[in-house]
C-alpha positions as a Python dict, from the first residue, in 0.01 Angstrom:
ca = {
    (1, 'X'): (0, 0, 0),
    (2, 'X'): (58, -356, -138),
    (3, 'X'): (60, -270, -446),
    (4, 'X'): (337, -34, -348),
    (5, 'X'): (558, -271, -175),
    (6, 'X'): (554, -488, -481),
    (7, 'X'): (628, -227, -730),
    (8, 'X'): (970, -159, -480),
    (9, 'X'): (1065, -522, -445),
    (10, 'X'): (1051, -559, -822),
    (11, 'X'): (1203, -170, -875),
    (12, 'X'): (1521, -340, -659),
    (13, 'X'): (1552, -676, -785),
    (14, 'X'): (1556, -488, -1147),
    (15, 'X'): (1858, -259, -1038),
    (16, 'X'): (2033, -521, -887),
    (17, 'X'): (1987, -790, -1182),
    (18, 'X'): (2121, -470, -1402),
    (19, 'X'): (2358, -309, -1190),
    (20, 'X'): (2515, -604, -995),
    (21, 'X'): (2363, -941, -1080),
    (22, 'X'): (2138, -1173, -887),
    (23, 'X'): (2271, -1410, -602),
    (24, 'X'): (2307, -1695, -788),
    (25, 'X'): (2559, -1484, -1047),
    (26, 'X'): (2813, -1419, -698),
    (27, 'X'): (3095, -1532, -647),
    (28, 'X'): (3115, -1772, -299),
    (29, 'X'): (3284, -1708, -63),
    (30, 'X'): (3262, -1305, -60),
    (31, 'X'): (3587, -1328, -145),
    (32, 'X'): (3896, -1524, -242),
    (33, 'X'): (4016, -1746, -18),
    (34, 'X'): (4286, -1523, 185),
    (35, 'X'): (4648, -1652, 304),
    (36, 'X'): (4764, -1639, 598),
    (37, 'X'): (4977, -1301, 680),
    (38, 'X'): (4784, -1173, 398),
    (39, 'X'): (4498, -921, 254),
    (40, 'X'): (4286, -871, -38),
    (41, 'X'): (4145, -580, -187),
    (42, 'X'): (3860, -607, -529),
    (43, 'X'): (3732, -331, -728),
    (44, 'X'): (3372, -488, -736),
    (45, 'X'): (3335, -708, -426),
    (46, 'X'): (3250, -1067, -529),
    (47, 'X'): (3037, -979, -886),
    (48, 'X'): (3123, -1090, -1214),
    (49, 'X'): (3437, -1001, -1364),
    (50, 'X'): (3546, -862, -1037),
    (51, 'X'): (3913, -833, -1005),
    (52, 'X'): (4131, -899, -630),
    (53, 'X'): (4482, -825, -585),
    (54, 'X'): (4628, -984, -285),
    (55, 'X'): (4959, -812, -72),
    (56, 'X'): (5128, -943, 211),
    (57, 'X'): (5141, -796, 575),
    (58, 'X'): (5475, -624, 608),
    (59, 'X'): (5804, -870, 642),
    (60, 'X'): (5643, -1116, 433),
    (61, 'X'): (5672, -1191, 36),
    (62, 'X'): (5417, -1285, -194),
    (63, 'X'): (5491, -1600, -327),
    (64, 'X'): (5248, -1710, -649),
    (65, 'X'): (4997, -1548, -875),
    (66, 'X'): (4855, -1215, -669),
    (67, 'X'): (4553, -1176, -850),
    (68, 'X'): (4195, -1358, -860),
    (69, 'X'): (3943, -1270, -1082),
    (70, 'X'): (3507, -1348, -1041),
    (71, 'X'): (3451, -1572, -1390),
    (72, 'X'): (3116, -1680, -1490),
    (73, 'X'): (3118, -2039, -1659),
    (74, 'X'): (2901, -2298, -1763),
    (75, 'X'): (2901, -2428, -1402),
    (76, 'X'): (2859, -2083, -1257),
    (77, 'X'): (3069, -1846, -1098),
    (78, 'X'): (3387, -1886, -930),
    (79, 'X'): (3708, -1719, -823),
    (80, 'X'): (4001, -1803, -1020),
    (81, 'X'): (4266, -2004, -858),
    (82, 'X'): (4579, -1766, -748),
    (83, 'X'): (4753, -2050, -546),
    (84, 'X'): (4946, -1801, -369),
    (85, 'X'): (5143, -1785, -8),
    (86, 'X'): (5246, -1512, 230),
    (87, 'X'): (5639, -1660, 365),
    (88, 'X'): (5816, -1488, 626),
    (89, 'X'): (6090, -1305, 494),
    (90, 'X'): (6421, -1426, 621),
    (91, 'X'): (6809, -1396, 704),
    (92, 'X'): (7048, -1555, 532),
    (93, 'X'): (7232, -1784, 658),
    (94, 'X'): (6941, -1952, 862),
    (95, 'X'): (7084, -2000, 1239),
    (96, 'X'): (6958, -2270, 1422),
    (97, 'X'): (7255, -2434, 1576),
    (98, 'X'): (7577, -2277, 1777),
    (99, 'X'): (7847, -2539, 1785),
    (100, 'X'): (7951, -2601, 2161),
    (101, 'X'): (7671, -2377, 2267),
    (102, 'X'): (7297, -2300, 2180),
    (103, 'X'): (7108, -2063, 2021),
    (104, 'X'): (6742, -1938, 2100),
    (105, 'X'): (6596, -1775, 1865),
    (106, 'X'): (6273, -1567, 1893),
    (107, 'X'): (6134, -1630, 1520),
    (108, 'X'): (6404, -1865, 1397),
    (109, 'X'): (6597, -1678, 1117),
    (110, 'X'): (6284, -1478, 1038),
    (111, 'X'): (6243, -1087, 1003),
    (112, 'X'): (6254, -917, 1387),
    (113, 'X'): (6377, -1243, 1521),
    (114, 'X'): (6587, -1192, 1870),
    (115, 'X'): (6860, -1460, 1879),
    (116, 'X'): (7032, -1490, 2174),
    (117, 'X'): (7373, -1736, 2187),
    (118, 'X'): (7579, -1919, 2520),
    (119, 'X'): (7841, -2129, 2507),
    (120, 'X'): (7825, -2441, 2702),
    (121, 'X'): (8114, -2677, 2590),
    (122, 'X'): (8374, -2662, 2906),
    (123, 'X'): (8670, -2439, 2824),
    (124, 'X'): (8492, -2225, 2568),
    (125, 'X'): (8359, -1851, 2546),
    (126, 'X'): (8258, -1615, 2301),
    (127, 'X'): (8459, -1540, 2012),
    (128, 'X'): (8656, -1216, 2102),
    (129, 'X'): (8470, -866, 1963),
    (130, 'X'): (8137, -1095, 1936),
    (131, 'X'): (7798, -1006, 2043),
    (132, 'X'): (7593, -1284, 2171),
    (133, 'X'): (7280, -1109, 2047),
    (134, 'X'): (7196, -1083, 1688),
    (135, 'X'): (6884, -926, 1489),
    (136, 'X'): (6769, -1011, 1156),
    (137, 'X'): (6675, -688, 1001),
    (138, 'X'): (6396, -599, 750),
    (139, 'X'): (6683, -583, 528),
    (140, 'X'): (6683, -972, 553),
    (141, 'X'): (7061, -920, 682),
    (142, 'X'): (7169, -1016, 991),
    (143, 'X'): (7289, -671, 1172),
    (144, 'X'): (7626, -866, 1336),
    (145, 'X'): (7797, -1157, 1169),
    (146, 'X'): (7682, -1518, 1382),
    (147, 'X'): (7950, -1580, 1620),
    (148, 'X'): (8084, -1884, 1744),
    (149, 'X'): (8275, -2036, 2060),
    (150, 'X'): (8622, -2001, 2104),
    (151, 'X'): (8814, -2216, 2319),
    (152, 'X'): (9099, -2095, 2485),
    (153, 'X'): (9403, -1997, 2236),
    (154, 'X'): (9686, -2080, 2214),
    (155, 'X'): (9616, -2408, 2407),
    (156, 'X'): (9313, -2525, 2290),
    (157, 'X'): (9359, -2384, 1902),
    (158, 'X'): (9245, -2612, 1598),
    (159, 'X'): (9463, -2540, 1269),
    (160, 'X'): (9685, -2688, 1052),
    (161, 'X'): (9986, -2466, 956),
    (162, 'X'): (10276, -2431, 725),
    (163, 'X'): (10540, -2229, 815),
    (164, 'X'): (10774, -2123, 465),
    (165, 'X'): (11125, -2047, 555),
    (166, 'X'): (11350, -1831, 307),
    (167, 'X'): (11690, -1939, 328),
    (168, 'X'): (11826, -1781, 18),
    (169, 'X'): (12185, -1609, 42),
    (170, 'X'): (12062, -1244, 133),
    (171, 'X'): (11986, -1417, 498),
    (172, 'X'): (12361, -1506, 605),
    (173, 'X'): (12415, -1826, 886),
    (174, 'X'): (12394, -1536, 1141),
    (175, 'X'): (12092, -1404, 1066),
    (176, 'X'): (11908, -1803, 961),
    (177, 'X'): (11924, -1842, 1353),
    (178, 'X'): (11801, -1566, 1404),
    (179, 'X'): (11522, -1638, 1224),
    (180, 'X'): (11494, -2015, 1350),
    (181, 'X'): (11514, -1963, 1708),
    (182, 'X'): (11190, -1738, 1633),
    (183, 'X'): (11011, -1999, 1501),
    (184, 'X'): (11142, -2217, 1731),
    (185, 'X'): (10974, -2024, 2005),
    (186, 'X'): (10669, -1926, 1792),
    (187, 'X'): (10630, -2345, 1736),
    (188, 'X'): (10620, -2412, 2105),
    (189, 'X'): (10316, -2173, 2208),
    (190, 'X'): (10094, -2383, 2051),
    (191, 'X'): (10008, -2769, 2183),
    (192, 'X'): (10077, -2987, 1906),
    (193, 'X'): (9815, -3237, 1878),
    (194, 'X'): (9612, -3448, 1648),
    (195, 'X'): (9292, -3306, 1776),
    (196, 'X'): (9451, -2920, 1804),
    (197, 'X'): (9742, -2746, 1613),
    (198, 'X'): (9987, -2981, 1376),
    (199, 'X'): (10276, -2813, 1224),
    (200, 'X'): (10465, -2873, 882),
    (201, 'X'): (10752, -2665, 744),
    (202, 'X'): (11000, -2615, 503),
    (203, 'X'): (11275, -2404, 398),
    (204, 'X'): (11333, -2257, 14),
    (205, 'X'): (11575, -2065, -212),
    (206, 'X'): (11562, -2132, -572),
    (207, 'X'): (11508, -2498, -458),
    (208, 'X'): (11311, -2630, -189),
    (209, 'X'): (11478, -2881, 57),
    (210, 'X'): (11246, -3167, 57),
    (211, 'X'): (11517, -3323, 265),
    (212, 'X'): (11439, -3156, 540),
    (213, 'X'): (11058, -3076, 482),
    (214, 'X'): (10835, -3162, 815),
    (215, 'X'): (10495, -3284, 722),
    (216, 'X'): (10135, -3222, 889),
    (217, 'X'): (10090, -3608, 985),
    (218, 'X'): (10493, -3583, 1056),
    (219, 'X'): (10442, -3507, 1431),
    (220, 'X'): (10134, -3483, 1558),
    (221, 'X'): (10185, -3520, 1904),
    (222, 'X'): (10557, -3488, 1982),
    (223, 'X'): (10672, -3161, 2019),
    (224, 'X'): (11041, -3230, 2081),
    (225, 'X'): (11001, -3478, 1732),
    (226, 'X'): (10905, -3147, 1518),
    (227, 'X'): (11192, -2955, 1716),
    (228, 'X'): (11431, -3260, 1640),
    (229, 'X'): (11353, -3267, 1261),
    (230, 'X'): (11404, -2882, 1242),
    (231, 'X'): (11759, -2905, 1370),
    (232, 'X'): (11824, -3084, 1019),
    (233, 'X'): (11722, -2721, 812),
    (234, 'X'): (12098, -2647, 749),
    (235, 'X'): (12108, -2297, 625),
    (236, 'X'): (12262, -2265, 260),
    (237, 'X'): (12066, -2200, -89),
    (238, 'X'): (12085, -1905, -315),
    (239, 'X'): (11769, -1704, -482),
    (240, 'X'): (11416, -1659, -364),
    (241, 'X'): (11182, -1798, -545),
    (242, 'X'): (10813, -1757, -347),
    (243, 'X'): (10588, -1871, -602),
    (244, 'X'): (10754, -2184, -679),
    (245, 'X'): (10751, -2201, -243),
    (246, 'X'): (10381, -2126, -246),
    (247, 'X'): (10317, -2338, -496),
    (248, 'X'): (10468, -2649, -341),
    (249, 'X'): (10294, -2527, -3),
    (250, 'X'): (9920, -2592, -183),
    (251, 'X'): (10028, -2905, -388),
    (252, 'X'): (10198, -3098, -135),
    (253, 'X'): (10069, -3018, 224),
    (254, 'X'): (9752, -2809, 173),
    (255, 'X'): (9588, -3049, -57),
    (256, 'X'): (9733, -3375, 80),
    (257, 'X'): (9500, -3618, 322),
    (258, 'X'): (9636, -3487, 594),
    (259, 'X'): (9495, -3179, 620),
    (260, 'X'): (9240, -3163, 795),
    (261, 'X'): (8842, -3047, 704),
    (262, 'X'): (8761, -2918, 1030),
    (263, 'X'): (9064, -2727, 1130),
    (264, 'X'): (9175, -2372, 1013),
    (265, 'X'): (9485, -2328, 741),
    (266, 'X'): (9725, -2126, 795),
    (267, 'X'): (10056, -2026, 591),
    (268, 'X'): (10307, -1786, 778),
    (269, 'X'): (10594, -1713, 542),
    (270, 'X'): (10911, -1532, 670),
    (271, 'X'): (11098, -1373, 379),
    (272, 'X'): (11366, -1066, 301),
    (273, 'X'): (11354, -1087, -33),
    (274, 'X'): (11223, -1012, -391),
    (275, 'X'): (11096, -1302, -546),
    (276, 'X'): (11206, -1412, -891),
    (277, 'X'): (10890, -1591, -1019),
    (278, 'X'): (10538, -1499, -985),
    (279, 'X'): (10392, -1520, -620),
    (280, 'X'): (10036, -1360, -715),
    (281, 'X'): (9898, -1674, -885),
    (282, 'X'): (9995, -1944, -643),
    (283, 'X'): (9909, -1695, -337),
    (284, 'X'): (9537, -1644, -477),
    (285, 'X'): (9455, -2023, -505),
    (286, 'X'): (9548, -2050, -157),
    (287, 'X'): (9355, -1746, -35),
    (288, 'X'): (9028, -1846, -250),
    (289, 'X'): (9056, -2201, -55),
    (290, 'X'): (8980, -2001, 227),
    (291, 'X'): (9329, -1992, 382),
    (292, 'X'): (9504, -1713, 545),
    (293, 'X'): (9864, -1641, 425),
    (294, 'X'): (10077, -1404, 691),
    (295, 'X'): (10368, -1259, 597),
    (296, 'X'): (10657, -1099, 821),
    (297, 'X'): (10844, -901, 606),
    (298, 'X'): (11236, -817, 712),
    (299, 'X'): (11431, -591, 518),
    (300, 'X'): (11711, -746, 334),
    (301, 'X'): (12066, -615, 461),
    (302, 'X'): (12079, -422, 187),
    (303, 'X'): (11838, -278, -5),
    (304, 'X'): (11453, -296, 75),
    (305, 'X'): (11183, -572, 91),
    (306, 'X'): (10965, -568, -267),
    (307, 'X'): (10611, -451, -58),
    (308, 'X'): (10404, -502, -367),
    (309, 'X'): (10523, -836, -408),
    (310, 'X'): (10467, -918, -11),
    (311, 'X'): (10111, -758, -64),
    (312, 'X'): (10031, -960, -351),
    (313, 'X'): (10135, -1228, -153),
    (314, 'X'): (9926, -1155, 159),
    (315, 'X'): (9648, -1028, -2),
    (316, 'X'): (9585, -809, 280),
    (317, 'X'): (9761, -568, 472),
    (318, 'X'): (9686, -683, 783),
    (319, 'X'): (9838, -993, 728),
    (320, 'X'): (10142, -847, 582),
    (321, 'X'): (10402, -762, 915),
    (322, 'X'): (10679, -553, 880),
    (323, 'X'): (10948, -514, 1114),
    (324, 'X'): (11283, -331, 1083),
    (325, 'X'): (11496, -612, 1105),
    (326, 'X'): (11624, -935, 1232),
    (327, 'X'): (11622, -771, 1570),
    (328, 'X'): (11266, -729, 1510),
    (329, 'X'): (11189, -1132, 1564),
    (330, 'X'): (11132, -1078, 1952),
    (331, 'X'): (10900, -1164, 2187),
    (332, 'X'): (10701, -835, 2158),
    (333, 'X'): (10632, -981, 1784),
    (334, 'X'): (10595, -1333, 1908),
    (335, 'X'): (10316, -1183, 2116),
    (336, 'X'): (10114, -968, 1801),
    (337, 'X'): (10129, -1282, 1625),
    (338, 'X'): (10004, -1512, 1870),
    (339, 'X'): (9709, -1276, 1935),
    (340, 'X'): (9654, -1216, 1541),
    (341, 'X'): (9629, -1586, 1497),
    (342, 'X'): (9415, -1680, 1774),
    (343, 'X'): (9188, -1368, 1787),
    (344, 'X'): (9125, -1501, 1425),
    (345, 'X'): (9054, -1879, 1491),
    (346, 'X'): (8706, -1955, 1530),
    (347, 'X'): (8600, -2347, 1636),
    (348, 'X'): (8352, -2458, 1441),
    (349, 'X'): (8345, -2854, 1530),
    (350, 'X'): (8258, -3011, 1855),
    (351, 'X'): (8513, -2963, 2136),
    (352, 'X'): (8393, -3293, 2312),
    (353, 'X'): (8640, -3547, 2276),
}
């Protein structure tokens, strides 16, 4: 019977030397070392020349080699190095701040994170249309754009805007006041304030009257000084000449210290007329600065507007208005473009002053 027992030991210690090497030929640990959020699969467990691929646990990515491999060396056996990490797949942009508010997020900006958002600066709510719950999706997108805090608007609205006056000789004195007592109304909706809305404006033709042009840092906290210096805009000029408007719009008051970093741009342009130079150029380098150019659109006394041209001006047609005629500059379209402009300014600086 011992004899028997022998014979077996040595029968299995033979197949095993042959079939999958002694102990001291394993690799240690049974296995590679495993990241975190990870798994490992090998075709021969830990023996010689035994290969492991490693995968990730579902919404995270594999970052590194994913394979390991059993070597035998000199100084024995080991598993190959595969340096490798499991990271959480994630939305882009990452949200961990809400400017005058907070945000709680359930797994930061990771795959199946809950965010929740509340404003908390006095005098703000949630942007209009917003949801104050967003998911990050295993699509790594975000399934509603972040929103943001809106204080109230008109009164509490941040943005620098130009306002671009055609005065060219399709317009007649009748119709410029008109047109000015508009503005004039439009101008007064909003508090002018170095913290909140500054104004600056100009008129054009072929020319435009530099005389009379009203700057961002001009008035930035008298309304009745803006309302003053716009009295000077004596209607006259012939030709309309948009580009060359646009143009000095971007050069001289878009670009110029006074404009301010944290506050939205704005360009409303009230025209009748086909332009005589190129408007598309100057229009796109305001639009790719991130500015929003608005357009009201009245149909020249004779004739009609050039709506391609106002388009490529706009760049949208949302922000191109039409209205029938100088009639049209009422209070019904004081109103649309009072909520158009505020239901699109979103605060993104601190409120606290």
């Amino acid at each position: 019977m011992k004899q028997q027992y022998i014979f077996f030991v040595l029968l299995l210690a033979s197949i095993y030397s042959n079939g999958k090497g002694s102990i001291d030929s394993l690799c240690q640990p049974e296995s590679p070392p495993i990241p975190d959020n990870g798994k490992v699969w090998c075709n021969n467990s830990n023996n010689p020349n035994s290969v492991c691929i490693f995968a990730c646990a579902p919404y995270y990515t594999l970052v590194g080699t994913n394979t390991s491999k059993c070597l035998e060396t000199i100084n024995g056996t080991s598993w190959t190095k595969a340096n490798i990490e499991c990271k959480p797949d994630h939305c882009e942009p990452e949200i961990n701040s809400l400017p005058n508010g907070v945000v709680t997020c359930s797994h930061g900006s990771n795959v199946r994170s809950v965010c929740h958002y509340k404003c908390t600066t006095p005098g703000t709510s949630m942007f209009l249309g917003m949801k104050n719950t967003n998911r990050c999706l295993p699509s790594k997108k975000w399934d509603v754009k972040p929103p943001c805090c809106q204080a109230p608007c008109p009164s509490r609205a941040k943005m620098d805007a130009v306002i671009m006056l055609d005065s060219s000789s399709s317009l007649g004195a009748g119709n410029w006041q008109i047109v000015f007592n508009f503005v004039q109304k439009f101008v007064r909706a909003f508090p002018i304030s170095e913290n909140l809305t500054r104004f600056a404006m100009f008129r054009y033709n072929k020319q435009i009257d530099e005389k009379s042009v009203s700057h961002l840092e001009d008035y930035d906290r008298l309304l009745d000084g803006l309302l003053y210096r716009m009295n000077s805009m004596a209607y006259n000029g012939r030709g309309t000449w948009s580009g060359r408007a646009l143009q000095y719009a971007e050069e001289k008051i878009l670009k110029s210290a006074a404009n301010r970093p944290d506050a939205r741009d704005l360009v409303i342009l009230l025209t009748d007329g086909r332009s005589h130079d190129d408007v598309a150029g100057p229009a796109n380098k305001i639009r790719q600065m991130g500015r929003t150019i608005i357009v009201i659109a009245i149909p020249p006394p004779k004739g009609a507007s050039s709506l391609d041209t106002l388009h490529d001006i706009a760049g949208d047609s949302s922000n191109l208005i039409e209205i029938d005629g100088y009639w049209g500059l009422d209070d019904e379209l004081l109103r649309l473009l009072i909520n158009k402009i505020c239901n699109e300014i979103c605060i993104n600086t601190n409120l606290r002053e």
